[in-house]
N, C-alpha and C positions, 0 to 999 in steps of 0.2 A: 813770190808767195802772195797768196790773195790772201787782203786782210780780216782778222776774226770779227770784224763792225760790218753788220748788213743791215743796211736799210730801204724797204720799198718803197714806204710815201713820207711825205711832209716834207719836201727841200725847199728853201728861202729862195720864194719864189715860184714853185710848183703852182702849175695849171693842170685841172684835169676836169675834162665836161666828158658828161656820160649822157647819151640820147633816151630816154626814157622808154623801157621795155613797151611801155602802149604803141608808142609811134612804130617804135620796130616792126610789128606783130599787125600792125596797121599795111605796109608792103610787106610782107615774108612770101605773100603767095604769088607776088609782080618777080615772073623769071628775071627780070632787067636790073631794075634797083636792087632787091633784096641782098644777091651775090655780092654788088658792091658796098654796099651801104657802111658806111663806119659805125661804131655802135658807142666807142673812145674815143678820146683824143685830147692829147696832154701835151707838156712841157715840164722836162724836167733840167732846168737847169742846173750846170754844178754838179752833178748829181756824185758829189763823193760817197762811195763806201754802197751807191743803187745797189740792189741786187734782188731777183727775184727767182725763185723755182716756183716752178707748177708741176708735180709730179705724173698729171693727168693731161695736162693741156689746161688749154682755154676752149672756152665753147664756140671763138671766133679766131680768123686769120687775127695775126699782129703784126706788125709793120712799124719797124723800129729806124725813124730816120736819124743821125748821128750829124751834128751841125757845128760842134766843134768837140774836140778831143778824143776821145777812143773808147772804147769797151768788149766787151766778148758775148758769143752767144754760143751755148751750147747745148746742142740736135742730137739724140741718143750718147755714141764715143765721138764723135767730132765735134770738137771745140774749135767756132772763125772768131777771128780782132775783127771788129767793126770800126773803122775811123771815119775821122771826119771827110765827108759828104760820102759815105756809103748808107747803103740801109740794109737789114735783114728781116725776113719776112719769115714768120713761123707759122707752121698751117696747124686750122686745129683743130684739140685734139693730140697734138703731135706735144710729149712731156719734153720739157725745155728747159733751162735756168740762163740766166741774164744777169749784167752786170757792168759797173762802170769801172777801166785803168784804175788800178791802184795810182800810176804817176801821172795821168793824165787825164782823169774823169771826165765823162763825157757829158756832154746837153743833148738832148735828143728829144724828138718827138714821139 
């Protein structure tokens, strides 16, 4: 049973750098960069009790790398466990919800 305590930001220790929509918008029209380009990029250590829905998506892929302990991602009715050294990748767009082991919360990128 997944716990009633959800939390998406502030873990002791959370890192998260966001590229600034200018620079984005500066390559959007470069076919090479733009595709790849990250636009996030965080740490979330510990992350007991993480958990996020997006009912809608994100308006970018996400790429969720898992570096020590476990979590879930789940894509329309399929629910995957994410453990440690896997990743999951949500394309977007695509409604999603996320989250870190109730016994094993995960760190992830």
């Amino acid at each position: 049973m997944m716990s009633p305590i959800r939390i998406r930001e502030g873990f002791e220790g959370q890192i998260l750098h966001v590229i600034p929509r200018t620079t984005t918008e500066k390559v959007a029209s470069h076919p090479l960069i733009y595709p790849l380009m990250p636009t996030d990029i965080g740490w979330y250590p510990h992350a007991r009790y993480h958990y996020c829905q997006r009912d809608t998506g994100a308006p970018e892929h996400i790429l969720i790398l898992c570096v020590e302990g476990s979590g879930w991602c789940k894509l329309g009715e399929k629910t995957l466990t994410v453990n440690q050294y896997e990743a999951a990748l949500i394309p977007r767009g695509q409604a999603h919800i996320y989250g870190a082991s109730d016994d094993d919360p995960w760190s992830i990128h």
